[in-house]
N, C-alpha and C positions, 0 to 999 in steps of 0.2 A: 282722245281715248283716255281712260278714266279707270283706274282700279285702287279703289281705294284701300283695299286690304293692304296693298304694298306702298301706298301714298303715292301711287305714280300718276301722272298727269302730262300728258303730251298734248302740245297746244295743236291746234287745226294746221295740216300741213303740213306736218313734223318728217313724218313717213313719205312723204309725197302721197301722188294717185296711185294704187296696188288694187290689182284681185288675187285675194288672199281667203285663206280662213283663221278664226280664232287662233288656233295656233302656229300658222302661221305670224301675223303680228306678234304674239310673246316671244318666237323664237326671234324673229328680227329684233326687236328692242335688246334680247339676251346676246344676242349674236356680238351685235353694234356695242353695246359697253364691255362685255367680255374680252372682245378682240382691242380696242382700244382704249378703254382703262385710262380717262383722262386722270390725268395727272397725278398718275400712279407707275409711270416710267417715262423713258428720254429727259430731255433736260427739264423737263417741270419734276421729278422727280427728287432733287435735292431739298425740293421746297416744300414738295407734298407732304403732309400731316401724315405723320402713321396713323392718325382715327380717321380720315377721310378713307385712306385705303382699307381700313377695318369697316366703317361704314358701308364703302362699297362692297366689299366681301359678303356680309352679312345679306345687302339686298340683291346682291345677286343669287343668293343661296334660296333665298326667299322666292324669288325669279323662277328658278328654278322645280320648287316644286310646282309652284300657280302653272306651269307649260307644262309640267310631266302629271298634273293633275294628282298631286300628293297633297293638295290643299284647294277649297273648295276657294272659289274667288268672284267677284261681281266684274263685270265690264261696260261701263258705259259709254257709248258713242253718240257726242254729239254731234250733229249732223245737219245744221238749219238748213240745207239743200235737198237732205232726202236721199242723199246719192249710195249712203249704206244700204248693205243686203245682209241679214243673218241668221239661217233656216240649218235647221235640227237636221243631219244626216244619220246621226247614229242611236239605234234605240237602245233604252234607258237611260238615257239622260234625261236632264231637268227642263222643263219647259221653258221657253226663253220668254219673260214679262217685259 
């Protein structure tokens, strides 16, 4: 999974197998670093950089609209199996290329 708007890049696998929808996946990625904020508390905490923890702040903020759709975003899935599925339930949206 691929959005480059926010430079993110999850290698194949990452997520494990899910049936999900689009945001679905945004929310789990949002979920998973919000709640656990590597090394931004417990004992990696004394070592962590205050700009990593600013860094993450910021991409989570960013995160955050791309799921609540305050910013418009690309999503690539690659998939050399085929085993994605991704069909348009809601009208007015953008057609998926």
């Amino acid at each position: 999974m691929i959005v480059p708007e926010l430079e993110l890049e999850l290698e194949s696998g990452a997520m494990g197998s899910t049936l999900t929808t689009v945001e679905g996946l945004l929310e789990k990625v949002y979920e998973h670093l919000a709640s656990t904020r590597p090394f931004t508390s417990g004992d990696s905490h004394a070592t962590a950089t205050s700009t990593f923890a600013k860094r993450l702040q910021v991409f989570l903020g960013k995160l955050d609209d791309v799921r609540k759709l305050r910013q418009s975003f690309t999503l690539i899935l690659d998939d050399p199996l085929g085993h994605s599925n991704v069909e348009v339930f809601a009208f007015g949206c953008s057609p998926i290329r």
